[in-house]
VOGU-3710 file (C-alpha; in Angstrom, 3 decimals, decimal comma):
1> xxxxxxxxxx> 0,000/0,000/0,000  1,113/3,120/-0,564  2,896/5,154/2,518  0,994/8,005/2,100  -2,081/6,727/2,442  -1,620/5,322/5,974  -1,676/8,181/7,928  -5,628/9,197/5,348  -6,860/5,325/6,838  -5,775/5,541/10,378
11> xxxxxxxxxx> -7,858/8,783/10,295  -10,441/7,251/8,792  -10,891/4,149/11,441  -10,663/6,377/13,992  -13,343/8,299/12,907  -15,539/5,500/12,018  -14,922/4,260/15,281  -15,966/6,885/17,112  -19,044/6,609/15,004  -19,630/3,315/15,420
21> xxxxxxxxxx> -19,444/3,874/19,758  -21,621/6,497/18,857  -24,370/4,440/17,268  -23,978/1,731/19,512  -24,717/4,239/22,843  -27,621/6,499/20,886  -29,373/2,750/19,860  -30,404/2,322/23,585  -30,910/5,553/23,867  -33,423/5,955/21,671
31> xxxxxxxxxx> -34,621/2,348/22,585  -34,946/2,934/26,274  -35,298/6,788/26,610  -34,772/7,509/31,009  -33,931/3,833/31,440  -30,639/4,059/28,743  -27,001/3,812/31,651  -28,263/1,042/33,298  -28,990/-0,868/29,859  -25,898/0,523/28,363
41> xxxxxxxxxx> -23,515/-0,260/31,598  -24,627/-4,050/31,100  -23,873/-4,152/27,437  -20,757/-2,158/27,448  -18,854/-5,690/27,094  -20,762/-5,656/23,725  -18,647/-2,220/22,607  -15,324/-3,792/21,705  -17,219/-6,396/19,757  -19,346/-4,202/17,963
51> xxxxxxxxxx> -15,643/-1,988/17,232  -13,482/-4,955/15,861  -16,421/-6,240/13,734  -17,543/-3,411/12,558  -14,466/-1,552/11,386  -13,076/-5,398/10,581  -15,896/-5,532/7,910  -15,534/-1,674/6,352  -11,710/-2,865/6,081  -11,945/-6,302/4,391
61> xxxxxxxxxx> -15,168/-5,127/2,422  -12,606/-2,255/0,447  -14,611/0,791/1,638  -11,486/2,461/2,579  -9,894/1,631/-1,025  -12,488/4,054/-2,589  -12,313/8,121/-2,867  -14,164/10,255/-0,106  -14,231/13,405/-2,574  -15,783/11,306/-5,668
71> xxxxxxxxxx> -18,361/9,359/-3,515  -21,813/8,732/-4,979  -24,980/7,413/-3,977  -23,855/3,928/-5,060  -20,990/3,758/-2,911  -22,896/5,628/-0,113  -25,030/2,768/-0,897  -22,941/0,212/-0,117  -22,880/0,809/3,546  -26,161/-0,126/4,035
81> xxxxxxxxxx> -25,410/-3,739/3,295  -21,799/-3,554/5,320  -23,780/-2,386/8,422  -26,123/-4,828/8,402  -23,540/-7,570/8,252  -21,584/-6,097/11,145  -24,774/-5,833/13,165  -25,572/-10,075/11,924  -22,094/-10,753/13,067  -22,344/-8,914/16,424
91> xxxxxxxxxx> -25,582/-10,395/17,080  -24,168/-13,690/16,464  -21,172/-12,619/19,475  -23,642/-11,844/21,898  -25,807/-14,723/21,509  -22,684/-17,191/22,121  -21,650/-15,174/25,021  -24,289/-15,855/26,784  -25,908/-13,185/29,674  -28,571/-10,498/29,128
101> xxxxxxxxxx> -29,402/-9,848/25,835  -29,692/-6,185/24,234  -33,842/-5,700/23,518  -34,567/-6,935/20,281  -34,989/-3,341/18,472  -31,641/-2,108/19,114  -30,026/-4,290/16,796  -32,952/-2,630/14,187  -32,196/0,996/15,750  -27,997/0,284/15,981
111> xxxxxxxxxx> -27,551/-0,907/12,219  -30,041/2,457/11,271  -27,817/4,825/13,324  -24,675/2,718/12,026  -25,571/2,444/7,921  -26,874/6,702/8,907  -23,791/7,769/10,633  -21,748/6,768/8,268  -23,030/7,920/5,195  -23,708/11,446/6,446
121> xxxxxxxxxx> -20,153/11,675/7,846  -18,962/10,701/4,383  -21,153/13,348/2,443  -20,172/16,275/5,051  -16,235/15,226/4,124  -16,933/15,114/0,220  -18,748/18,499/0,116  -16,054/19,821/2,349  -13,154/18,171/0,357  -15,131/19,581/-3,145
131> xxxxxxxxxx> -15,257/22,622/-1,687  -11,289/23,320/-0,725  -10,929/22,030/-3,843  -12,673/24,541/-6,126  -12,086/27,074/-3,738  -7,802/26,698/-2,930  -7,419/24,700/-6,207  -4,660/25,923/-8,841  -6,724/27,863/-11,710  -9,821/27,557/-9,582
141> xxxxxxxxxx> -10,798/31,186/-9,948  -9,706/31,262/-13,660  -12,274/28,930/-15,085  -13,462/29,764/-18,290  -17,144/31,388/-17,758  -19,594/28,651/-19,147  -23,398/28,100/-19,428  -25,031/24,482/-20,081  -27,452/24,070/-22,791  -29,795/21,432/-21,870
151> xxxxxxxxxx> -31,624/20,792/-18,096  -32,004/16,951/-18,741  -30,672/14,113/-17,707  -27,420/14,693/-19,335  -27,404/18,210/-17,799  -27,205/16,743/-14,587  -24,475/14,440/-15,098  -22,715/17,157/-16,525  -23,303/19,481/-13,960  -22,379/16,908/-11,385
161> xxxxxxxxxx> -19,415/15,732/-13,471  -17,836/19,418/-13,820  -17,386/19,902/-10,194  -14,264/18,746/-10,174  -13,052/20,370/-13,286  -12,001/23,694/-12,084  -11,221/25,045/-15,559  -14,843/25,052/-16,673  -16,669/27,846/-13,934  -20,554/26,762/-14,772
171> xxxxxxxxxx> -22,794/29,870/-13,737  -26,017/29,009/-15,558  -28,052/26,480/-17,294  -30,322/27,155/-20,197  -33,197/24,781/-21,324  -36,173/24,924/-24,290  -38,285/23,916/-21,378  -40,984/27,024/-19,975  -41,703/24,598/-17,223  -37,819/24,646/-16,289
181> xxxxxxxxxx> -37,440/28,238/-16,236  -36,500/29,789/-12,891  -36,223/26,430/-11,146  -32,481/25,319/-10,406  -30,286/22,257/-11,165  -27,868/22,083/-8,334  -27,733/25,809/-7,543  -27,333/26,652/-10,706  -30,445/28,744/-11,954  -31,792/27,803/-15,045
191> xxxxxxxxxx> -32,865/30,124/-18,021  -34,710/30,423/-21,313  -32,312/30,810/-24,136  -33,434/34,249/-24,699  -31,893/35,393/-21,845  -28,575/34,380/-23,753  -27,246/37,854/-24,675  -27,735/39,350/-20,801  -26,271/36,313/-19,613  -22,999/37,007/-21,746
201> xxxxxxxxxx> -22,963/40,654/-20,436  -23,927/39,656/-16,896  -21,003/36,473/-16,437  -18,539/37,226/-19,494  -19,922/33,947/-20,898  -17,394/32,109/-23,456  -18,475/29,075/-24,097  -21,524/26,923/-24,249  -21,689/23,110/-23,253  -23,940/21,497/-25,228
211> xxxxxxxxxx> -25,716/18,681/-22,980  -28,413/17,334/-25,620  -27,043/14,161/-27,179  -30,054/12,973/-28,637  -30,655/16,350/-30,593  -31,203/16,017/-34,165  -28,758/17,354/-36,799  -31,246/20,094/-37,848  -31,590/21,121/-33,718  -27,908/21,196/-33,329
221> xxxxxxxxxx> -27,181/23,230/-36,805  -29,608/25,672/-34,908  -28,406/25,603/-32,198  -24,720/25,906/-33,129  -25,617/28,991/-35,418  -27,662/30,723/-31,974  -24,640/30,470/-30,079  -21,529/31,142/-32,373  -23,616/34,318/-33,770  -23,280/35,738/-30,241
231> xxxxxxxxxx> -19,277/35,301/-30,432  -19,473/31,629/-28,184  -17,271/28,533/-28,480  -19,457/25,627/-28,548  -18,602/22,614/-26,658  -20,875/19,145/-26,763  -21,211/16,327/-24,921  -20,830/12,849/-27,070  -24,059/11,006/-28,662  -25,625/8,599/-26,842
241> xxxxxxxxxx> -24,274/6,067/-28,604  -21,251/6,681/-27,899  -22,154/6,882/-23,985  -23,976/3,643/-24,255  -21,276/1,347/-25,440  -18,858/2,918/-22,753  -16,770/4,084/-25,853  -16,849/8,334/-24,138  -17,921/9,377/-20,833  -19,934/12,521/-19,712
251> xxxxxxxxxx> -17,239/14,593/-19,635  -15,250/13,960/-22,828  -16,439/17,596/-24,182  -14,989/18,072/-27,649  -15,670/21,345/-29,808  -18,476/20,546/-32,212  -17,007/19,522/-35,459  -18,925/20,693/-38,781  -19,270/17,126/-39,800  -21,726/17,045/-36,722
261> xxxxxxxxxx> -24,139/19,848/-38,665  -24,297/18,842/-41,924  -26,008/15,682/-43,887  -28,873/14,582/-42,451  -30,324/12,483/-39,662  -29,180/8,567/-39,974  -31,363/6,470/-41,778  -32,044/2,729/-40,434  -30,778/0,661/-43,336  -33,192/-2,059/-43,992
271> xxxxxxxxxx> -30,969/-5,347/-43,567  -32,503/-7,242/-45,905  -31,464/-4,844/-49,045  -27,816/-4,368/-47,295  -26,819/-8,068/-47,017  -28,785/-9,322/-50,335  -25,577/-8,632/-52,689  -22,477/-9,578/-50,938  -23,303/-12,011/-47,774  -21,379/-15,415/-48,445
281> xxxxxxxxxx> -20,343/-13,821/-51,837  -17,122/-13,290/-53,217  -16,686/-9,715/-53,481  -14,224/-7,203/-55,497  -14,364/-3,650/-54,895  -11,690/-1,388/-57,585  -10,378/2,176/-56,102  -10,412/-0,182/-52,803  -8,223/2,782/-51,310  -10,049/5,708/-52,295
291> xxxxxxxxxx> -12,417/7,959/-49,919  -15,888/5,522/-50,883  -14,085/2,508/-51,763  -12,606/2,516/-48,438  -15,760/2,565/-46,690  -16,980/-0,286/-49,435  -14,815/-2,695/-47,892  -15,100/-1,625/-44,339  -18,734/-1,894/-44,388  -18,946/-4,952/-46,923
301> xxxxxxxxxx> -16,054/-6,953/-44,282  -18,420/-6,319/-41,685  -20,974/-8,247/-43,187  -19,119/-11,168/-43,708  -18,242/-11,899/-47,306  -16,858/-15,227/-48,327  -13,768/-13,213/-49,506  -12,940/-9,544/-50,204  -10,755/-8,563/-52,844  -8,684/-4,475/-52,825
311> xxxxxxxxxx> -7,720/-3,611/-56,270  -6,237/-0,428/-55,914  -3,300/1,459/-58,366  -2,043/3,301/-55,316  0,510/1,346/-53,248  0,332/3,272/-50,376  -3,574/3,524/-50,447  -3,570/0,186/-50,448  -1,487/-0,800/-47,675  -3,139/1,894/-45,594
321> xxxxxxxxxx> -7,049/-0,163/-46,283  -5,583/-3,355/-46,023  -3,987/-2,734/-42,337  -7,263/-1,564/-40,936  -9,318/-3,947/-43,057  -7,137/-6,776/-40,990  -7,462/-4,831/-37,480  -11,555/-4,985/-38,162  -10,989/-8,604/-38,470  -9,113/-9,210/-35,577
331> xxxxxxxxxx> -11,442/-6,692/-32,908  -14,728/-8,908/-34,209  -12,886/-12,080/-34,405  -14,244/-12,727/-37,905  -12,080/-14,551/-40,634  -12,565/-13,529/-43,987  -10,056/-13,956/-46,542  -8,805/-10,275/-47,944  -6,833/-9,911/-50,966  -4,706/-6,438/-51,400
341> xxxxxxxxxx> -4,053/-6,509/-55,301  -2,048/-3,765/-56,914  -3,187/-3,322/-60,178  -4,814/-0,970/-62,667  -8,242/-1,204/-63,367  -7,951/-0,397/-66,714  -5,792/-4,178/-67,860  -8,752/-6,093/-68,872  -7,192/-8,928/-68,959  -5,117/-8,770/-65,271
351> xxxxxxxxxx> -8,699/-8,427/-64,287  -10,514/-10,879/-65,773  -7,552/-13,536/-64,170  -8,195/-11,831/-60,974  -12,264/-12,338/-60,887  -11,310/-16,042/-61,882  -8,688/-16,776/-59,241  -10,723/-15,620/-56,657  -14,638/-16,668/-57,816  -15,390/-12,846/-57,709
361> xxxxxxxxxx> -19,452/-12,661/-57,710  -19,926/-9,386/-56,999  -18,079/-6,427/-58,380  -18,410/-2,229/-57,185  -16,214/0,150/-59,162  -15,116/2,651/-57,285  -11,532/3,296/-58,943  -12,383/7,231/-61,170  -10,219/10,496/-61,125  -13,002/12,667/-59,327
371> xxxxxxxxxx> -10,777/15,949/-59,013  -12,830/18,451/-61,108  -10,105/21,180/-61,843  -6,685/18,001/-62,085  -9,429/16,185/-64,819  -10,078/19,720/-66,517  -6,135/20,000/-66,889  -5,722/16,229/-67,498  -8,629/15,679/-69,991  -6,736/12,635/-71,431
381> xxxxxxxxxx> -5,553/11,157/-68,230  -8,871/11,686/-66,613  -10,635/9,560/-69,734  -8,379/7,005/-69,644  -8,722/6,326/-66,383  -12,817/6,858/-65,881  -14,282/6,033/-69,479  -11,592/3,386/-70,656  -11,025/1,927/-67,050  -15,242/1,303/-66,141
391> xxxxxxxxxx> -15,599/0,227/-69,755  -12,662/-2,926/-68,762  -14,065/-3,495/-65,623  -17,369/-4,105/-67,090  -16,413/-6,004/-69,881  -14,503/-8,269/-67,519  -17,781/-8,359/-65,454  -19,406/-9,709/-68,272  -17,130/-12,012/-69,739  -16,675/-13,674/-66,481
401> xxxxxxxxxx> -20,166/-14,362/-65,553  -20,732/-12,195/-62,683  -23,906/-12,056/-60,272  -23,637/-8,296/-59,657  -21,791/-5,197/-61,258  -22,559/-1,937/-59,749  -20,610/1,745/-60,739  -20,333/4,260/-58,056  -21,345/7,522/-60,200  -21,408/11,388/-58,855
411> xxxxxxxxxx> -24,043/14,161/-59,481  -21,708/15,876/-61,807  -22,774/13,440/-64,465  -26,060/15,645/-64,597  -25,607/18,350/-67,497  -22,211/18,212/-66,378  -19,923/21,546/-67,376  -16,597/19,773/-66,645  -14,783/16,940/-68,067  -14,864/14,853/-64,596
421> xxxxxxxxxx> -18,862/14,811/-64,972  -18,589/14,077/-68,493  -16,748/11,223/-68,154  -18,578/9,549/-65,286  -21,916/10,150/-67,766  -20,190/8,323/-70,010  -19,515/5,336/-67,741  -23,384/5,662/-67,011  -24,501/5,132/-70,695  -21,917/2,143/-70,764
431> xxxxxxxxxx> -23,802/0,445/-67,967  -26,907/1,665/-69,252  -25,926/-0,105/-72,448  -24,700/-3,670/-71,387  -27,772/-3,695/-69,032  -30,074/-3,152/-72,129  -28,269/-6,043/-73,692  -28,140/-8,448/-70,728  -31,942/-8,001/-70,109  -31,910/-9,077/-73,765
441> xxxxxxxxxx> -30,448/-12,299/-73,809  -31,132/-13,128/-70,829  -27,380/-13,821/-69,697  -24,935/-11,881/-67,511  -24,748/-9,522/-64,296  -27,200/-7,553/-62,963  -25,579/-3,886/-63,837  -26,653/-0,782/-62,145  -25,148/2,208/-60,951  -25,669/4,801/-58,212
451> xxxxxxxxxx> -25,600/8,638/-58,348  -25,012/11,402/-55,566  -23,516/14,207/-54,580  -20,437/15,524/-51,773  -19,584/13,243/-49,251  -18,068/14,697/-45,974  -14,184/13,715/-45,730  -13,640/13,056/-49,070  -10,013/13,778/-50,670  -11,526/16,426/-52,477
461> xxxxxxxxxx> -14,191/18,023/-49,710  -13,829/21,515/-49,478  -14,216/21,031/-45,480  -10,487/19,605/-45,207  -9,412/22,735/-47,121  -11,771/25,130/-44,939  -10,326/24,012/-41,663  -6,443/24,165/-42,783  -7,270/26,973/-43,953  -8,803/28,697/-40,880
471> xxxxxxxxxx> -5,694/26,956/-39,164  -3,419/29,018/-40,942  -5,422/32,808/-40,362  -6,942/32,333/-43,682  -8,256/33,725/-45,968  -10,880/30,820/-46,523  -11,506/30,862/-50,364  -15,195/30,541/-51,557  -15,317/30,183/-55,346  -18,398/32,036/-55,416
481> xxxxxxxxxx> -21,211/33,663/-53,002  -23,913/31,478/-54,100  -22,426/28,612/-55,233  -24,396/25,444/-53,208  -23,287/21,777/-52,731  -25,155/18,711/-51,110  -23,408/16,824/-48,580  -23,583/12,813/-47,178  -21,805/11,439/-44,816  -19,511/8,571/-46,430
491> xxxxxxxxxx> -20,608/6,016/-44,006  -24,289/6,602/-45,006  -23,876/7,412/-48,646  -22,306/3,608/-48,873  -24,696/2,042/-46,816  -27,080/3,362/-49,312  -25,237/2,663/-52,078  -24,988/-1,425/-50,668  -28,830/-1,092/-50,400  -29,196/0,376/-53,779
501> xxxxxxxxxx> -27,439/-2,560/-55,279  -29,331/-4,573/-53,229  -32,322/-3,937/-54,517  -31,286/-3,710/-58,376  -32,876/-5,724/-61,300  -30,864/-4,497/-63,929  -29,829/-1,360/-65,883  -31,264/0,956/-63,099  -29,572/4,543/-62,667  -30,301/4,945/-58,606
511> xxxxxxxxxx> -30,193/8,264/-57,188  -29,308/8,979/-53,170  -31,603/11,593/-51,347  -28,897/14,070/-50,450  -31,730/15,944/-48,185  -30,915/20,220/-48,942  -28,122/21,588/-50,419  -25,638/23,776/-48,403  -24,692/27,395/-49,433  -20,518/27,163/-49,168
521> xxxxxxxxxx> -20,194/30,697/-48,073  -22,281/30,119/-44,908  -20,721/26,521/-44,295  -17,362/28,960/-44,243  -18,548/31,297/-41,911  -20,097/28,721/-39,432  -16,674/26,887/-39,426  -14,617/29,801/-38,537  -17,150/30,862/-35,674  -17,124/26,681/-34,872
531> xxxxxxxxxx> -13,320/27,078/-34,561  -13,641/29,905/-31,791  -12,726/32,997/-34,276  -14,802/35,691/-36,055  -15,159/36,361/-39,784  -13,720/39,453/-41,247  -16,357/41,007/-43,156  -17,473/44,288/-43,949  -19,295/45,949/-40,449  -16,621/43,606/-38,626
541> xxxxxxxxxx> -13,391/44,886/-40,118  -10,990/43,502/-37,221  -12,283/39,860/-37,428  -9,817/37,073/-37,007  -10,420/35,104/-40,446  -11,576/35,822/-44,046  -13,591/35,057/-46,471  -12,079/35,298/-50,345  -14,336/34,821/-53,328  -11,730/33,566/-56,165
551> xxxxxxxxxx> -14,405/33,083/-59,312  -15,878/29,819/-60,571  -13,326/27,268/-61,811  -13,143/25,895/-64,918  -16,232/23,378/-65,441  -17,380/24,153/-62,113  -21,116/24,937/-62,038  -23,366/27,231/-59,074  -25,094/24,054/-57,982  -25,169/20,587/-58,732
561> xxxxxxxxxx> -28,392/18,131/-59,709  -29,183/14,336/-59,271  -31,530/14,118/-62,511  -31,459/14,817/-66,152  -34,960/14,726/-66,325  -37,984/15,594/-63,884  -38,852/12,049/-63,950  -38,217/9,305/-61,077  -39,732/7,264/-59,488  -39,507/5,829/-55,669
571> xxxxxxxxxx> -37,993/2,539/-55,232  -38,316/0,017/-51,673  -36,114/2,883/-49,822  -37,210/6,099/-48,640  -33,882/7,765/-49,821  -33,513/6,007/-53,120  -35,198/7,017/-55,953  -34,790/5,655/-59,666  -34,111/7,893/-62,267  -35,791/7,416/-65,768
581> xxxxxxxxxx> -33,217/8,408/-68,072  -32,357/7,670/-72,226  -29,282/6,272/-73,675  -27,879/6,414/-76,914  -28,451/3,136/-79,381  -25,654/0,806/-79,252  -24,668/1,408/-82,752  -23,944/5,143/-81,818  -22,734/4,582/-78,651  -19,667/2,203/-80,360
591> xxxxxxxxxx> -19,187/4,505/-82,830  -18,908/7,604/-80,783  -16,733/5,333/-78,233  -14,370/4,207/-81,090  -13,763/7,970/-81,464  -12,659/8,860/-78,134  -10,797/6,124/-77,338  -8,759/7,554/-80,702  -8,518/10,645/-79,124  -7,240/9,354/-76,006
601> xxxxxxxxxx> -4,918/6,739/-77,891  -3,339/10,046/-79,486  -2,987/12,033/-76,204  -4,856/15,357/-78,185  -7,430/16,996/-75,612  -8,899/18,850/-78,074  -10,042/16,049/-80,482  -11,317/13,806/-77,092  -13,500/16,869/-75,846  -15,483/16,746/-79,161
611> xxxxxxxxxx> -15,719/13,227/-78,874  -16,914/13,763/-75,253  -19,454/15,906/-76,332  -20,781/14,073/-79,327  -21,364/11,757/-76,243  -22,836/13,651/-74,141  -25,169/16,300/-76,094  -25,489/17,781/-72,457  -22,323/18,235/-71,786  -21,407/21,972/-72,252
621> xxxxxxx> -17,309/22,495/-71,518  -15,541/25,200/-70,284  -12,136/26,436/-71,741  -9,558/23,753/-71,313  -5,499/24,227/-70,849  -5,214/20,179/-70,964  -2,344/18,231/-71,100
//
């Protein structure tokens, strides 16, 4: 044991004895009122007893092993049943020792005043302990001035929790709740939220603690935008799943991240559509190291494939998907067979060995150059690698005899302005095409392919760039004021995207529900206010960060759209919709292909734009300086 905790435990049994002698004197004198010495003088061989047993029983029980100034009610608990025992026990002594027995209700009344005692000596020493504490503690006046959003249940903890943080100094708690207004939550009075503005003035408020974890995204986003308006650093609490599963506690406060505010609410998936294409089935998934493919094989592991096969061009990509494909294994003790292959998409015939070696059954193609302004400067590259490189990997599909092909796709194929969009419409039309001929003859995979917008975290997000950005002092550059973008979370997006493919016949062009799209100007002002500064703007000249508006890039458009036409139609998910779109004849669609692959075969940019376009009517280009 450690030395400096002997001279905290001998103080400790000492007090409890005196307690215990205490108890064991006020039992018959509350039992026998006028008649108590003469009672007490007979039992007094009874007081060493009741001392050795009772503070032998706190001792070997451990009740000295936990902390006075963190004690609860379920350790204060706990001394109910320790009393009782030393009370069984001393009952037990006097009984073999023969003589005149105590009246039956003092051994009631003396394990009351014990189990009483006890606990109220141990909550007078916490309050007092919790008090030098906040009072004498280092940095105990300098807490930063803080209100609590939210009187709930998780209010309370939090309240109770920060008690013993002295660098959070709590003066108020604000609720939605009219019933809740003026009542307190320990001491702390608790307010509407439109007393926030006299609150700052009145305390020198700084930051909020959000203390709502099952708040929607929509409540939080409103939330967030109340509070950072009015200058405030907001803090929050985590989710409740998080709390549930024991992964956070109360008190692991973390600054809310944007990524909290934007998408919308999780969707249930509906497990029968998410496991119908790749339980027990041999699975490949190309661009396995890219920001979706990624996920593709994280989710698609963790429902248990007979085998899961990376094919990635990126070596480093790769490696990094592969290591924490194998540590997802190992933490749900599952063993499925993955396959890391480093190879390029676009080598039919390296592919079509691969699906064979390994009985691939279902296929997602992931692997595409989705970098709008690198594929406006790389027109031939960018081709190559989307057009040429879906066109082999459904080819291979097809020649092999797969049950499944599905193409990740992006909302830039819609009337797309850039060469990125035009590319993936392209790979679209190609699907489009092989499913018209499958459904034909009958034979071959069921093709399909999904379309949506932003995902949060991707390699090309703008909310990477807007927070290094910030990080530096700015300026955060906006391409333009109005300019709009949906957003998805990449863990939902591919759970949708599994369900989508899922559900697919053949030939379908799916379409995700990205919910409403978000103005980029405003997502850069709420991040800089998120990250505790303020935006320099005009009527706030000495703000910490801002905003630049650099102009539209070349091929990129004010907002993006999931249709070409005005036409869908709802499928067995509530975020899923089919689109209803044309394709060009097969005999066009060869001869316009033959053209562009010429193009690309000759490197000229110029030449494989026209053919682009003579693809895709729709497509209506910027000016290109293209390698």
């Amino acid at each position: 044991m450690d030395q400096s905790l002997i001279p905290r435990r001998l103080l400790l049994l000492v007090l409890d004895g005196a307690l215990i002698s205490l108890a064991f004197w006020a039992a018959f004198a509350f039992r026998l009122l006028d008649n108590a010495s003469p009672q007490f003088e007979l039992q007094l061989h009874l007081l060493p007893w009741a001392l050795f047993i009772g503070l032998s029983v706190l001792l070997s029980s451990g009740w000295y092993r936990s902390l006075t100034r963190y004690s609860g009610s379920h350790s204060l608990y706990g001394l109910l049943p320790r009393a009782g025992l030393a009370v069984l026990l001393l009952l037990l002594v006097s009984t073999l020792l023969g003589g005149v027995q105590p009246p039956r209700s003092f051994w009631l009344l003396f394990w009351l005043l014990f189990a009483s005692l006890e606990i109220v000596s141990r909550i007078v020493m916490r309050d007092l302990l919790r008090w030098h504490s906040q009072s004498a503690g280092p940095g105990a006046s300098e807490g930063t001035p803080t209100l609590i959003y939210g009187a709930g249940e998780a209010g309370i903890q939090l309240v109770e929790a920060l008690r013993h943080q002295p660098s959070f100094q709590v003066m108020a708690v604000l609720d939605d709740d009219p019933s809740l207004w003026g009542r307190r939550l320990q001491r702390l009075p608790i307010h509407s939220p439109e007393h926030l503005p006299a609150l700052i003035d009145q305390f020198g408020i700084r930051q909020v603690l959000l203390a709502i974890p099952s708040a929607t995204r929509s409540r939080k986003r409103q939330l967030v935008r109340l509070l950072t308006d009015q200058g405030l650093q907001v803090l929050a609490m985590p989710s409740l799943a998080q709390l549930a599963c024991g992964d956070l506690r109360v008190t692991d406060l973390k600054p809310v991240q944007i990524d909290d505010l934007l998408g919308r609410e999780p969707s249930v998936p509906d497990r029968a559509l998410l496991t119908a294409s790749v339980v027990r089935r041999s699975v490949m998934v190309t661009g396995a190291g890219g920001s979706i493919g990624s996920e593709l094989c994280r989710q698609i592991l963790s429902l248990r494939p007979t085998r899961l096969v990376l094919l990635e061009r990126n070596e480093f990509a790769l490696y990094s998907i592969a290591q924490q494909l194998e540590a997802q294994l190992l933490s749900a003790a599952m063993e499925v067979p993955i396959v890391a292959v480093l190879a390029d998409v676009s080598d039919r015939q390296r592919l079509e060995i691969l699906i064979r070696n390994h009985g691939i059954q279902v296929l997602f193609h992931a692997a595409a150059y989705k970098h709008v302004p690198l594929v406006e400067a790389n027109v031939c590259a960018g081709l190559a690698n989307n057009v040429l490189g879906t066109r082999s990997a459904l080819e291979a599909a097809i020649a092999c005899g797969l049950e499944r092909f599905t193409l990740i796709s992006t909302d830039k194929a819609v009337r797309p302005t850039n060469a990125m969009g035009a590319s993936k419409r392209v790979c679209e039309l190609l699907v489009q095409d092989a499913a018209a001929a499958i459904a034909a003859t009958g034979r071959g995979p069921i093709c399909s392919m999904v379309r949506f917008g932003n995902v949060l975290g991707s390699s090309g997000s703008v909310v990477p760039r807007f927070r290094q950005q910030i990080s530096e002092g700015g300026p955060v550059t906006v391409t333009h004021p109005a300019i709009t973008r949906f957003f998805m979370t990449i863990p939902e997006s591919v759970q949708l995207v599994l369900q989508a493919s899922g559900m697919a016949s053949g030939g379908e062009v799916f379409v995700l529900d990205m919910g409403d799209p978000v103005r980029i100007a405003d997502l850069a002002r709420q991040m800089i206010r998120l990250s505790g500064c303020t935006v320099r703007e005009p009527g706030n000249t000495s703000g910490d960060v801002a905003i630049e508006f650099t102009g539209l890039r070349p091929g990129e458009k004010l907002y993006e759209e999931l249709l070409l036409s005005d036409t869908d139609a709802p499928t067995a998910h509530a975020l899923i919709r089919q689109a209803r779109e044309a394709f060009l004849p097969r005999d066009q669609l060869t001869k316009r292909m033959a053209d562009l692959e010429a193009a690309i075969e000759a490197w000229n940019a110029e030449w494989a734009l026209q053919a682009l376009n003579r693809l895709v009517p729709e497509y209506t280009p910027a000016h290109h300086q293209s390698c």
